[in-house]
Short mmCIF file of the C-alpha atoms (twelve columns), coordinates in Angstrom:
data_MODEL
# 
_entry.id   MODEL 
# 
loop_
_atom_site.group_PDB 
_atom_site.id 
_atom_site.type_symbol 
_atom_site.label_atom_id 
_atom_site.label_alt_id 
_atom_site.label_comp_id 
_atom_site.label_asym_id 
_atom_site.label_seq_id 
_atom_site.Cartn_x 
_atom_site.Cartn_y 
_atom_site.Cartn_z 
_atom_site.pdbx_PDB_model_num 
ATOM 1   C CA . UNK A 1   58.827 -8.319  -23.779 1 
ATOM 2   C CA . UNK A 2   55.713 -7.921  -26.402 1 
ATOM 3   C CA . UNK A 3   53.108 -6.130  -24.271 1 
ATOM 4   C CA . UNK A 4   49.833 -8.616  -23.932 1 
ATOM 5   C CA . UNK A 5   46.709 -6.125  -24.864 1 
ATOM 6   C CA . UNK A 6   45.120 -6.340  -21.500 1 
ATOM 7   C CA . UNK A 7   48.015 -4.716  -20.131 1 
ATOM 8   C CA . UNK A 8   47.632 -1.772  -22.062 1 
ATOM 9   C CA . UNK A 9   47.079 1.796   -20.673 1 
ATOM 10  C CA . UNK A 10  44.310 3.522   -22.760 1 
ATOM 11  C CA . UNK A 11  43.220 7.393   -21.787 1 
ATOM 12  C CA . UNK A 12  40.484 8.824   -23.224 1 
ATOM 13  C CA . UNK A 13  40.152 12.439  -23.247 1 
ATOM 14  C CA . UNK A 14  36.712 14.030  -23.447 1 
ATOM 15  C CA . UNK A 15  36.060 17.754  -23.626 1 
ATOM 16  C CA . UNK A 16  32.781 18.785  -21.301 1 
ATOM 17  C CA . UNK A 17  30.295 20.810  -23.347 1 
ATOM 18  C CA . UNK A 18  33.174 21.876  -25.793 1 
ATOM 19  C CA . UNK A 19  31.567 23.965  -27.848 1 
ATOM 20  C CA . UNK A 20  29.414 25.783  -25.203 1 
ATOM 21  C CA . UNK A 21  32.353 26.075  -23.331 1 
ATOM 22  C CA . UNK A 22  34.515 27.440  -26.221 1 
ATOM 23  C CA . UNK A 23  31.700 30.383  -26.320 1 
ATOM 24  C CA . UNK A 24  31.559 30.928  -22.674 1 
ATOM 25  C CA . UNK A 25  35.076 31.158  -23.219 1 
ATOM 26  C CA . UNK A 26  35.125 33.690  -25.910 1 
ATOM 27  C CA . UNK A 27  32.263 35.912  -24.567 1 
ATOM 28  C CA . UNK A 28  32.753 36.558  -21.056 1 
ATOM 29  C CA . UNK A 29  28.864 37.708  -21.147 1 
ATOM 30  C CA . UNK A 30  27.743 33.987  -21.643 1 
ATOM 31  C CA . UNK A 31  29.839 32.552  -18.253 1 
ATOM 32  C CA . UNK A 32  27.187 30.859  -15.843 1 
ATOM 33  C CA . UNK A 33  24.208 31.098  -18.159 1 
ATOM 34  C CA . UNK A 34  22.215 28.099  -20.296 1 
ATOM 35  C CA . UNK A 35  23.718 28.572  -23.227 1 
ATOM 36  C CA . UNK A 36  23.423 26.284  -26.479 1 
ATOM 37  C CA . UNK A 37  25.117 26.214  -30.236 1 
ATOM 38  C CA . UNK A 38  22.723 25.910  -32.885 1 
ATOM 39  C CA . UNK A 39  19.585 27.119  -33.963 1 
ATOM 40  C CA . UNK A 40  16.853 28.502  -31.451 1 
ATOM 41  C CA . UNK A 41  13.931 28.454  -34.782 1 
ATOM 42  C CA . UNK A 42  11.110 25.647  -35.301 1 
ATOM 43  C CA . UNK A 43  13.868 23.952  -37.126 1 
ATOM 44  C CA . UNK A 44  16.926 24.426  -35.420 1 
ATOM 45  C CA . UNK A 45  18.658 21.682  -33.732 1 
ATOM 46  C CA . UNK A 46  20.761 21.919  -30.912 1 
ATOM 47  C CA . UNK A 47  24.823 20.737  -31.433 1 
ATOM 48  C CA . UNK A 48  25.550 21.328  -27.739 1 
ATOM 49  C CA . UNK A 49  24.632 22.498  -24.582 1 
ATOM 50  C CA . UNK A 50  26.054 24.108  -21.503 1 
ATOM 51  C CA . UNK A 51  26.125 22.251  -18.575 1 
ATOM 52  C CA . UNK A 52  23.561 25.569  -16.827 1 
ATOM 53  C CA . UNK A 53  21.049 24.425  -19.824 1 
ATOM 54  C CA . UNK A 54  21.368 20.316  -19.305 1 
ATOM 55  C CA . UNK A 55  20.136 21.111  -16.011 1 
ATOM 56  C CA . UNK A 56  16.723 21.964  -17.869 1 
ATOM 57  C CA . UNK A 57  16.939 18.704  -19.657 1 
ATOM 58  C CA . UNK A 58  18.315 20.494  -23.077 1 
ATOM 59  C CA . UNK A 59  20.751 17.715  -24.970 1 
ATOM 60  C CA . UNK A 60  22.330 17.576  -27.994 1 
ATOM 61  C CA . UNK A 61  20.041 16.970  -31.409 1 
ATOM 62  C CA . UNK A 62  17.222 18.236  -29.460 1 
ATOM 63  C CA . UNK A 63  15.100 20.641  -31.496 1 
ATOM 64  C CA . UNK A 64  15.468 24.318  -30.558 1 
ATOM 65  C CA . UNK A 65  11.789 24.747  -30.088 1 
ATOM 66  C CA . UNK A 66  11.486 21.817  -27.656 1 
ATOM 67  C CA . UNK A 67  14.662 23.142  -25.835 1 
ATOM 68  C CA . UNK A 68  13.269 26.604  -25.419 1 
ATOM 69  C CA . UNK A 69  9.885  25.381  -24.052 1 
ATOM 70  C CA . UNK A 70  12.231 23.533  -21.340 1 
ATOM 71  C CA . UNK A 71  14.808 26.474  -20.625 1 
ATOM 72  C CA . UNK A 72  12.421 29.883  -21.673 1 
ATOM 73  C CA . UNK A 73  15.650 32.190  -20.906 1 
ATOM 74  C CA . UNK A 74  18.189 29.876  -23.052 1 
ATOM 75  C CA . UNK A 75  20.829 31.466  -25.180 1 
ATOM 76  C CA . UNK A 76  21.221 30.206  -28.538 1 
ATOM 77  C CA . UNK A 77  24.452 31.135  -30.464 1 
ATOM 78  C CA . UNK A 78  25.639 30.015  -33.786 1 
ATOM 79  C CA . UNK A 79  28.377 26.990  -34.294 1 
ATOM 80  C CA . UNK A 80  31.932 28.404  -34.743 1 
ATOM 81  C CA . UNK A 81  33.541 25.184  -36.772 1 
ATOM 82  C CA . UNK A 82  36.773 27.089  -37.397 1 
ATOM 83  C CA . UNK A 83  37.077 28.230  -33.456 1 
ATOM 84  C CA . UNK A 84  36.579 25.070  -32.499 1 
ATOM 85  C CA . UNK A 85  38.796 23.385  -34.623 1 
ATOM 86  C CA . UNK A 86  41.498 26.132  -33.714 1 
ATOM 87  C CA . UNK A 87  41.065 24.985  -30.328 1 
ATOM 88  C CA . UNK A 88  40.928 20.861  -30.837 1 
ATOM 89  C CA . UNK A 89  44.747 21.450  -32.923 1 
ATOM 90  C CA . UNK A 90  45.938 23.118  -29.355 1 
ATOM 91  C CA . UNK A 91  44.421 20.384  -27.141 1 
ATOM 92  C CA . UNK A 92  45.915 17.603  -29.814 1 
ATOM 93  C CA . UNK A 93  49.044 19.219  -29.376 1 
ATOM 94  C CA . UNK A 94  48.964 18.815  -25.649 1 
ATOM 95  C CA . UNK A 95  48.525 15.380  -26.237 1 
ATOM 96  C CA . UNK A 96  51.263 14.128  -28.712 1 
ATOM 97  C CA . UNK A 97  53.715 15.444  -26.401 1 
ATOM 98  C CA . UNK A 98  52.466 12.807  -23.959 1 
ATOM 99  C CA . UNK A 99  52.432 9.926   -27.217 1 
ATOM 100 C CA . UNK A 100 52.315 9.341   -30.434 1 
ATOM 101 C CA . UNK A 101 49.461 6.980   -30.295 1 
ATOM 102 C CA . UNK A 102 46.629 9.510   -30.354 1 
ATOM 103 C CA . UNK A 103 43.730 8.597   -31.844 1 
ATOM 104 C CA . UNK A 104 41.040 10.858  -32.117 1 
ATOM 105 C CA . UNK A 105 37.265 10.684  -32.592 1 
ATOM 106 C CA . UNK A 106 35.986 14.289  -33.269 1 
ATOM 107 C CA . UNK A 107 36.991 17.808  -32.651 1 
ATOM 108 C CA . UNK A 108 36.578 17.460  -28.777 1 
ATOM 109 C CA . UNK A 109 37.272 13.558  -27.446 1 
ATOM 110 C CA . UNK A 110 40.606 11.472  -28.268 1 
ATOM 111 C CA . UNK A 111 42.330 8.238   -27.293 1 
ATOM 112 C CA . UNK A 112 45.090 7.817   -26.082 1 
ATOM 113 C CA . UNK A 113 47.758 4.653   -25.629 1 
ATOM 114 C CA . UNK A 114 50.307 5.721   -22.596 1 
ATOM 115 C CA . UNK A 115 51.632 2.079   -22.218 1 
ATOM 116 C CA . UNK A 116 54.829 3.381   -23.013 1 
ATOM 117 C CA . UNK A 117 54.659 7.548   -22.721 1 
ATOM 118 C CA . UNK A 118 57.328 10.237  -23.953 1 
ATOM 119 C CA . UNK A 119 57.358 11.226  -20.053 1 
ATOM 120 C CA . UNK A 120 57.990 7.827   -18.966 1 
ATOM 121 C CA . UNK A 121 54.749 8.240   -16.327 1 
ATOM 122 C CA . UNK A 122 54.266 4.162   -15.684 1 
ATOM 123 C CA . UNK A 123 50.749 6.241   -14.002 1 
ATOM 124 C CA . UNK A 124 48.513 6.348   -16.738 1 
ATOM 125 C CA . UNK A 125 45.917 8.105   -14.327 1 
ATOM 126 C CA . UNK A 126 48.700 10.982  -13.136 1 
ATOM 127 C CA . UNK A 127 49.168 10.861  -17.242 1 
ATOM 128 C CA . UNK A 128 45.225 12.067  -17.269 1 
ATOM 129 C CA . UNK A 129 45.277 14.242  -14.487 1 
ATOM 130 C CA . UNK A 130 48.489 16.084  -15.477 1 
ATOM 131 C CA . UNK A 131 46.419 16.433  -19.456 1 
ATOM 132 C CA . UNK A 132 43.875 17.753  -17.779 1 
ATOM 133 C CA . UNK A 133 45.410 20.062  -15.810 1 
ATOM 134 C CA . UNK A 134 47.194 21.696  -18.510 1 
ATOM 135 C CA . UNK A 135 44.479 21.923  -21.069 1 
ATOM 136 C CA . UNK A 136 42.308 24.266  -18.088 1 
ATOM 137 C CA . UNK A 137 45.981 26.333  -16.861 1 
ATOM 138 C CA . UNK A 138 46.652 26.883  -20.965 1 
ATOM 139 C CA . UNK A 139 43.252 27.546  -22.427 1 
ATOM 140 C CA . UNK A 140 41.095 27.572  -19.773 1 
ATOM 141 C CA . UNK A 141 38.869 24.971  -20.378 1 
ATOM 142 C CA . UNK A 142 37.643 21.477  -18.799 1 
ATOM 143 C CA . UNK A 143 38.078 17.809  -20.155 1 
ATOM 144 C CA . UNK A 144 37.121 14.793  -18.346 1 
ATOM 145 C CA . UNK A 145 38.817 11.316  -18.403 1 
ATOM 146 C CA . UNK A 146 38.534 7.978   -18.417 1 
ATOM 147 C CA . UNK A 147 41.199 5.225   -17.953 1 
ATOM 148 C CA . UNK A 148 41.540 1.393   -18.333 1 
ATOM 149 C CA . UNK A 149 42.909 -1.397  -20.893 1 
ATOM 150 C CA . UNK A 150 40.740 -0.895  -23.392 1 
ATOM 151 C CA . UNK A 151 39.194 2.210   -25.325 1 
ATOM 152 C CA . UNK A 152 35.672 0.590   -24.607 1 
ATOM 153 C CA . UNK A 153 35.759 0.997   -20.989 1 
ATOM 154 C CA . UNK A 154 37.730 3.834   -21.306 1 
ATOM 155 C CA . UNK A 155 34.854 5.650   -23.094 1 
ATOM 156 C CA . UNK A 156 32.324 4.622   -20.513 1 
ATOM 157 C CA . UNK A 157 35.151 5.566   -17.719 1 
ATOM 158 C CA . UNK A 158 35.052 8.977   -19.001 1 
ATOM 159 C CA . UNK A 159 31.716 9.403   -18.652 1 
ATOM 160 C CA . UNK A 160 31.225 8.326   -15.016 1 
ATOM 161 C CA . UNK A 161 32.625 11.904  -12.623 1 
ATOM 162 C CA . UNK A 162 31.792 14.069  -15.732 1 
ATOM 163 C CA . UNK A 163 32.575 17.368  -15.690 1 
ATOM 164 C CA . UNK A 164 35.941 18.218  -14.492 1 
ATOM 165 C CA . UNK A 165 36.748 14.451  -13.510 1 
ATOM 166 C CA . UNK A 166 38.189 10.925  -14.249 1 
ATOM 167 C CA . UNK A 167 37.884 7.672   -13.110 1 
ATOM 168 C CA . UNK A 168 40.322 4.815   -13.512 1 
ATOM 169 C CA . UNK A 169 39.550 1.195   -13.695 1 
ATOM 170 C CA . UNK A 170 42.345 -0.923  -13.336 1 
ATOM 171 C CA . UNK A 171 42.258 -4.688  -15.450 1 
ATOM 172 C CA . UNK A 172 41.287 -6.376  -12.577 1 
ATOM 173 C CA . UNK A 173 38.255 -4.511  -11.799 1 
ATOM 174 C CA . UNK A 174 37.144 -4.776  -15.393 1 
ATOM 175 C CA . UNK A 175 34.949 -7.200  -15.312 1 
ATOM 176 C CA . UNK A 176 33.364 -7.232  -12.342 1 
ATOM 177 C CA . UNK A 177 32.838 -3.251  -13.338 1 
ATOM 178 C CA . UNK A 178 31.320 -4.480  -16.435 1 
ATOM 179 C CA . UNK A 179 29.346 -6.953  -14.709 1 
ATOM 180 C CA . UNK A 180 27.753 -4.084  -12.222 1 
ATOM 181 C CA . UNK A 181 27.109 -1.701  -15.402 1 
ATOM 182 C CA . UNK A 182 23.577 -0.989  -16.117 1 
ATOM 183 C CA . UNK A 183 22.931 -1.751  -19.396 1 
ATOM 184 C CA . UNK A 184 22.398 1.331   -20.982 1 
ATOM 185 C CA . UNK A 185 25.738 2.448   -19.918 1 
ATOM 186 C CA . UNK A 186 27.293 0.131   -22.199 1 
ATOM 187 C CA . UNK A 187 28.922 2.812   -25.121 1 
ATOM 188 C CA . UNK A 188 26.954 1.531   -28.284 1 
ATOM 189 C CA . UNK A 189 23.784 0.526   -26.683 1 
ATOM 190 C CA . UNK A 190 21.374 3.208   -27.259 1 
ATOM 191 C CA . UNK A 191 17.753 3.579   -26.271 1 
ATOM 192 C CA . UNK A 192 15.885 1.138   -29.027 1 
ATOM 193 C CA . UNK A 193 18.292 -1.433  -28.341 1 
ATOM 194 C CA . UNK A 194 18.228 -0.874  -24.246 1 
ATOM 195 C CA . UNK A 195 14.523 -1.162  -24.618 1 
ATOM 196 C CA . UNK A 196 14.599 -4.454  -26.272 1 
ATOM 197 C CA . UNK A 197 16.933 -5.620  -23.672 1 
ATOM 198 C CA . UNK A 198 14.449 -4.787  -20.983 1 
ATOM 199 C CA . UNK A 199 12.185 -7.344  -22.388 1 
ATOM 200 C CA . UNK A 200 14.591 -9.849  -22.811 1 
ATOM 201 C CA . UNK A 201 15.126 -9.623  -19.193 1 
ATOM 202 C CA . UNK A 202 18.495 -7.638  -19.142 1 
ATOM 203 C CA . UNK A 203 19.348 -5.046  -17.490 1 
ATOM 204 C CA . UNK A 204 23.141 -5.484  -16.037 1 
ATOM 205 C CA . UNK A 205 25.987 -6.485  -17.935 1 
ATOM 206 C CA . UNK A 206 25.772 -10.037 -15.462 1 
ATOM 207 C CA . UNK A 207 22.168 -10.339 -17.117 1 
ATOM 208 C CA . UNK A 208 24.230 -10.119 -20.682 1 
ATOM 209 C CA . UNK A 209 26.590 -12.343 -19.189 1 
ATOM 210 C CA . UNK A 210 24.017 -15.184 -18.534 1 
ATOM 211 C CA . UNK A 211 23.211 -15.213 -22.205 1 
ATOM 212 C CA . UNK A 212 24.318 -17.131 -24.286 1 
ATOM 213 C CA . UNK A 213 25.864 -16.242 -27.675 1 
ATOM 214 C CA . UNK A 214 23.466 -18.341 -29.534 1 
ATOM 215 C CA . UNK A 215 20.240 -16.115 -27.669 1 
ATOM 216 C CA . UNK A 216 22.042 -12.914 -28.036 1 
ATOM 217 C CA . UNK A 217 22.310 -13.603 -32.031 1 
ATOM 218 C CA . UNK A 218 18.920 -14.868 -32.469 1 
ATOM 219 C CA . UNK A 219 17.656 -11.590 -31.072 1 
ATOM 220 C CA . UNK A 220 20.453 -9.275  -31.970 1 
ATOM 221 C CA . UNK A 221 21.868 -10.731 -35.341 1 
ATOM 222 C CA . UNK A 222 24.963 -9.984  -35.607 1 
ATOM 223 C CA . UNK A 223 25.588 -7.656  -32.894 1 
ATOM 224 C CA . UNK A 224 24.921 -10.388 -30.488 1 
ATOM 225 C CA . UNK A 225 28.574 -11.650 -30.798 1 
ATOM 226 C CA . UNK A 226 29.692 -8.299  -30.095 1 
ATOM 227 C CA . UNK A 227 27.873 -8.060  -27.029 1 
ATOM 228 C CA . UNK A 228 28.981 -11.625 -25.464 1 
ATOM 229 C CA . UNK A 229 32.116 -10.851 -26.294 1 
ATOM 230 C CA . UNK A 230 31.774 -6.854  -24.554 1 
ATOM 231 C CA . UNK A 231 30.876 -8.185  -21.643 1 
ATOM 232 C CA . UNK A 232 33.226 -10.958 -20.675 1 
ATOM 233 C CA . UNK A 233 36.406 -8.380  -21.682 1 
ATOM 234 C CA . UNK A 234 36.798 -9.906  -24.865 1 
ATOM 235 C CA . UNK A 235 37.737 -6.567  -26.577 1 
ATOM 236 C CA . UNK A 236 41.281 -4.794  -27.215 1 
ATOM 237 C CA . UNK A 237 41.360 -3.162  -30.404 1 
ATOM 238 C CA . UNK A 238 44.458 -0.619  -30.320 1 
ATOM 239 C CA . UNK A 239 44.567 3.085   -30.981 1 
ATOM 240 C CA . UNK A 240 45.057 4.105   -34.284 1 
ATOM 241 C CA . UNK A 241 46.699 7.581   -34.958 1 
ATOM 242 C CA . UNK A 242 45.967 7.672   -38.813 1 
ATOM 243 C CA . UNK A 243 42.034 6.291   -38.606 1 
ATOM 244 C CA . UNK A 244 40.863 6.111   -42.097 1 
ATOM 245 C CA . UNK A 245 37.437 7.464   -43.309 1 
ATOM 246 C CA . UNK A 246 34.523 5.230   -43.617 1 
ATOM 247 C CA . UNK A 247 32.242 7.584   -44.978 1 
ATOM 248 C CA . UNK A 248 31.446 10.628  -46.595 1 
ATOM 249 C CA . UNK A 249 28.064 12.307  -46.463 1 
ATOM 250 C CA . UNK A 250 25.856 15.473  -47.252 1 
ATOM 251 C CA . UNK A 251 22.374 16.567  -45.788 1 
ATOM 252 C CA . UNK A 252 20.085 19.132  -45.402 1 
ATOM 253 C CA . UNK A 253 17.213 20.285  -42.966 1 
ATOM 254 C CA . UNK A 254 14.173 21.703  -44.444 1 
ATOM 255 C CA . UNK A 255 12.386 24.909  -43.128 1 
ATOM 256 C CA . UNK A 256 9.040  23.562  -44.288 1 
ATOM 257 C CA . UNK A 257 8.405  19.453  -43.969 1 
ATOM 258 C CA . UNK A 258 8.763  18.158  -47.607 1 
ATOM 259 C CA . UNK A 259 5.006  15.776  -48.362 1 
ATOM 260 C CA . UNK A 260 5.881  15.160  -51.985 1 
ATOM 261 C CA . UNK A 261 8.644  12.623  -53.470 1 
ATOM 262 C CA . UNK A 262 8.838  15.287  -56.400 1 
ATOM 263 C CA . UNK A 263 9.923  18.586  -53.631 1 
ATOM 264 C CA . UNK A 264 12.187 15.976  -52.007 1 
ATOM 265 C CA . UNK A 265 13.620 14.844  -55.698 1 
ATOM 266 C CA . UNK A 266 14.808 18.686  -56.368 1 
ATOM 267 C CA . UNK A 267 16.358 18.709  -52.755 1 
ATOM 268 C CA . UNK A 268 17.883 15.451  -53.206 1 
ATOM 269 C CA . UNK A 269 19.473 17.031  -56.578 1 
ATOM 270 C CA . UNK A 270 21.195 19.994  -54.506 1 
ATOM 271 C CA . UNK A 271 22.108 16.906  -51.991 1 
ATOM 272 C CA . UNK A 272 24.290 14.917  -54.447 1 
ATOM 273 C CA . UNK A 273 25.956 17.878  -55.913 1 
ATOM 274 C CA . UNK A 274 27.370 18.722  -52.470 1 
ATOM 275 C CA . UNK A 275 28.475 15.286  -51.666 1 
ATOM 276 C CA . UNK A 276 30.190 14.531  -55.263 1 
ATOM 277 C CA . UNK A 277 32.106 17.841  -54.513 1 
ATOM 278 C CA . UNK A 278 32.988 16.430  -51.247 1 
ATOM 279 C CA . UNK A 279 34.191 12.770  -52.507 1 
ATOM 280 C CA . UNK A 280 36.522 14.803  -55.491 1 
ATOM 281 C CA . UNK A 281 38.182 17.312  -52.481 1 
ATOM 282 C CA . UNK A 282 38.522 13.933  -50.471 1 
ATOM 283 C CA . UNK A 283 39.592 12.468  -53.673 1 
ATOM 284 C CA . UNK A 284 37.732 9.092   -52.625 1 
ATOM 285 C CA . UNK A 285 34.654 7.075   -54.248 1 
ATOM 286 C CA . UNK A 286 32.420 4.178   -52.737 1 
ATOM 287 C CA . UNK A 287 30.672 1.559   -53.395 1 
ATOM 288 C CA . UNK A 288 27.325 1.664   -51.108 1 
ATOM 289 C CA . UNK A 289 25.096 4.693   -51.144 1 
ATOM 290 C CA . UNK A 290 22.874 5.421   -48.066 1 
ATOM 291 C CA . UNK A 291 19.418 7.620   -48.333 1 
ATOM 292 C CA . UNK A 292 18.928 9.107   -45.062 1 
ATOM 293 C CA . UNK A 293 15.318 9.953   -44.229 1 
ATOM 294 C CA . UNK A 294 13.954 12.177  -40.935 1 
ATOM 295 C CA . UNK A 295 10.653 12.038  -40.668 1 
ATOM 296 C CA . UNK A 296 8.428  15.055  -38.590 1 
ATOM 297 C CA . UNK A 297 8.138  13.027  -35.740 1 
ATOM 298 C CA . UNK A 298 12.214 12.856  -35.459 1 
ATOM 299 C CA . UNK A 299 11.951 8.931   -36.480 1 
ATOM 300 C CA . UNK A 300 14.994 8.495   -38.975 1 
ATOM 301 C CA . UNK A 301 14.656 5.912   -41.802 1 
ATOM 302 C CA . UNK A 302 18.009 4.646   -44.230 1 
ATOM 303 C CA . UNK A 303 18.292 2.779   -47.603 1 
ATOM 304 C CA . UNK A 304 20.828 1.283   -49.192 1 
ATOM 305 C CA . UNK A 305 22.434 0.135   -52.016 1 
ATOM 306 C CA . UNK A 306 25.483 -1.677  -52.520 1 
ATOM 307 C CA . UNK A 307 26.629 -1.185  -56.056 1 
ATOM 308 C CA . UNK A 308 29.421 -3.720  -58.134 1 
ATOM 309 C CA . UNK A 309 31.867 -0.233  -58.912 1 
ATOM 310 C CA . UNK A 310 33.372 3.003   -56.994 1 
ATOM 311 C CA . UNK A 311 31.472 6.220   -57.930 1 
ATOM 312 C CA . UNK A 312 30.922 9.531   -56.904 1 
ATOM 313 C CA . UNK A 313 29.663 11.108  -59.986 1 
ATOM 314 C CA . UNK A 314 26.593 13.038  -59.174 1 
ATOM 315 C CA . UNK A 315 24.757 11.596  -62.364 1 
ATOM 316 C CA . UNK A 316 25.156 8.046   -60.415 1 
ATOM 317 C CA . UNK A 317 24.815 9.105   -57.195 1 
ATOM 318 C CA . UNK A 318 21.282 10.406  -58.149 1 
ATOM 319 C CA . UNK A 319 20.178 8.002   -60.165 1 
ATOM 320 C CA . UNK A 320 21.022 5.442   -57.457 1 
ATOM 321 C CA . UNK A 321 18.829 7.764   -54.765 1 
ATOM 322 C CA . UNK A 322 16.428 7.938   -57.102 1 
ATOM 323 C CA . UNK A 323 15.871 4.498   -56.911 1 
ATOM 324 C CA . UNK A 324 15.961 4.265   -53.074 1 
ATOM 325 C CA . UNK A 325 13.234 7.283   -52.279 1 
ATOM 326 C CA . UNK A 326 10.809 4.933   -54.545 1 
ATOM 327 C CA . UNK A 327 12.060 1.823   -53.402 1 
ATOM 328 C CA . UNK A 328 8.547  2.440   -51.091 1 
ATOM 329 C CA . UNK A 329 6.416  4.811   -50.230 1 
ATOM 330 C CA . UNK A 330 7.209  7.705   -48.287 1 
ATOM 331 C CA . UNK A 331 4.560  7.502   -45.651 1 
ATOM 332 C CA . UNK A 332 4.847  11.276  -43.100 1 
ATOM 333 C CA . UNK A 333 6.188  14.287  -44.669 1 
ATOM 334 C CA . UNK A 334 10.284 14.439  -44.007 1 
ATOM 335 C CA . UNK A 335 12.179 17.532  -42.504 1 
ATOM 336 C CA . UNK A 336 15.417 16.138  -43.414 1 
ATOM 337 C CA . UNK A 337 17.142 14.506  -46.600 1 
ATOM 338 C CA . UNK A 338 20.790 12.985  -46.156 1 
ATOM 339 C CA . UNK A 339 23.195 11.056  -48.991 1 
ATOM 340 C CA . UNK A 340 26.412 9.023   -47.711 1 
ATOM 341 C CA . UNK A 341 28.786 7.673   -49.730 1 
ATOM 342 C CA . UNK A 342 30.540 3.975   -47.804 1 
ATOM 343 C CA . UNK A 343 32.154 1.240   -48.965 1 
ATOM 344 C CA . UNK A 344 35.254 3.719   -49.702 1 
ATOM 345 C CA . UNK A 345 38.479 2.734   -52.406 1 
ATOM 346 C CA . UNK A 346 40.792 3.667   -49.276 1 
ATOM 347 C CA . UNK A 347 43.654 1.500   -49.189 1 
ATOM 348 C CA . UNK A 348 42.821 -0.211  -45.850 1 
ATOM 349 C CA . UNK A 349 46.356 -2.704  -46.002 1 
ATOM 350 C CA . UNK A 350 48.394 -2.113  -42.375 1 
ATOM 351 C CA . UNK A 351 51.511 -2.248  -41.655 1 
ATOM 352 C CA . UNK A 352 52.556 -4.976  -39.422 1 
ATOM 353 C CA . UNK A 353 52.542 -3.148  -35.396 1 
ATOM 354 C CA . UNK A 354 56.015 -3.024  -33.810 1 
ATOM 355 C CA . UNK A 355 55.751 -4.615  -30.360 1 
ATOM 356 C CA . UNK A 356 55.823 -2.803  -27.265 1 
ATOM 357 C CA . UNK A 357 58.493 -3.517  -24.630 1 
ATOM 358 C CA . UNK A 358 57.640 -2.647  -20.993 1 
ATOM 359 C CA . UNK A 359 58.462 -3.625  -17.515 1 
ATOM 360 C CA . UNK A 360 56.645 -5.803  -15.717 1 
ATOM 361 C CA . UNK A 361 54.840 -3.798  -13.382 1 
ATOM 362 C CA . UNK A 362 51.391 -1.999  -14.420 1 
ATOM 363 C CA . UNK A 363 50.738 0.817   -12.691 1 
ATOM 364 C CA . UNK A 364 47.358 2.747   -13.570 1 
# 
């Protein structure tokens, strides 16, 4: 029997603090203590945090200065890409002997489809737990887990007995789970778009629910589809083991705010280089160029252009930017410049999905 997609048994794995805990791991000296990767200077940025350091409210893309004023005895060490990625292949590994369908989103969180499992575990939760388990026994580290019928409440799942845990909700709790959710749990819904829900009077997924879709895209264009259909379950897109790349990008953080178009012009220069050597090692182009701009007061402003060819010629790319920084005034001096490259010439044609045969019972 085809499997129907709420029937599905979707894991997703997500590392806690992975690449603090990769350096705790590594340096037995750092075990216990606030630690966070990145840079500690007036322009450093923090990629992650220990779980002693969140305590002092430190997070992720926090500045370093602001998250040593709130945690004066914090530990900054620099990011280890290569260690971590050396790590991420081991914990992949662990999973693809569990399925095949493993989809994965960055170095330290994956999904997973279990419906039907190389173990033949009908428990997608024991599936978790026994993952888990054998990414602390074989490299001594901690992942959390979330598990339900769909990778969107599996993401939020994951996030709810963080560290060390997992939580499991079953299709028949979805929606009255979803219902209960404060808004800002919702995965996609971030704080400008939480605040503007506030207003409207919506707090709980049931205050989404009461919307209708005609209100939700006045105010939220075309998002607002996606959120009436979020919140009534309306959502099963399936794991995909070979995701394809949607962008490709380049950026750089300034040690002194740039005030002049003409400084940001050289940096932007450097900028384009960098990401035409990245499209030819990717050996992609695009069609839509993106100017990222970060302001001093962290505010981040984009501008695009969509344009009728692929490129990713730095003579283009620049010219195109070019246009875009004077499209209008630059109006606070920037510590940050970025260029990405969408709209890629990656051959997105599938192939047709083989159905899934599976018993009739669902046991989570």
């Amino acid at each position: 029997m085809e499997i129907d997609n709420q029937y599905r048994k979707i894991i997703h794995i997500d590392m806690d603090a992975f690449y603090a805990s990769v350096e705790q791991l590594d340096d037995p000296d750092l075990r216990g203590k606030p630690v966070v990767v990145g840079g500690g200077g007036e322009r450093g940025v923090v990629s992650a945090a220990s779980y002693e350091a969140r305590k002092f409210g430190v997070r992720s893309a926090m500045s370093g200065a602001i998250a040593r004023k709130k945690c004066p005895h914090i530990i900054f060490v620099p990011p280890r890409f290569e260690r971590y990625k050396e790590i991420s292949q081991k914990i992949r590994s662990i999973f693809h002997e569990y399925t095949h369908l493993v989809e994965p989103l960055s170095l330290d969180e994956a999904y997973l489809d279990v419906t039907v499992n190389k173990k033949g575990n009908p428990s997608a939760s024991l599936i978790a737990k026994e993952i888990r388990q054998r990414i602390f026994n074989e490299l001594n580290l901690n992942a959390s887990a979330g598990i339900s019928n769909s990778k969107f409440v599996a993401k939020i799942a994951s996030d709810i007995n963080k560290p060390n845990g997992q939580k499991t909700i079953p299709p028949e709790d979805v929606i009255e789970f979803l219902e209960e959710l404060p808004i800002k749990k919702f995965f996609g819904i971030g704080n400008v778009t939480a605040a503007k829900m506030y207003n409207l009077g919506i707090f709980t997924g049931m205050d989404l629910k009461l919307k209708s879709e005609e209100f939700l895209t006045q105010n939220f264009k075309s998002s607002g589809a996606h959120y009436y259909n979020i919140v009534r379950g309306n959502f099963y897109s399936q794991v995909k083991p070979n995701r394809e790349r949607k962008s490709v990008a380049a950026e750089h953080t300034f040690i002194t705010n740039l005030t002049s178009e003409i400084f940001m012009l050289e940096k932007l220069e450097k900028i384009s280089k960098e990401l035409e050597k990245r499209l030819v090692k990717s050996k992609v182009s695009g069609k839509t160029i993106t100017l990222k701009i970060k302001y001093s007061d962290f505010t981040t402003q984009t501008r695009s252009k969509t344009l009728p060819f692929f490129v990713k010629e730095n003579a283009i790319l620049l010219e195109t930017v070019k246009e875009l920084l004077f499209q209008e005034k630059v109006m606070n001096s920037v510590r940050l410049l970025g260029i990405s490259v969408t709209n890629l010439n990656i051959n997105s044609k599938k192939k047709p999905e083989k159905p899934i045969n599976v018993q009739l019972k669902f046991e989570f």
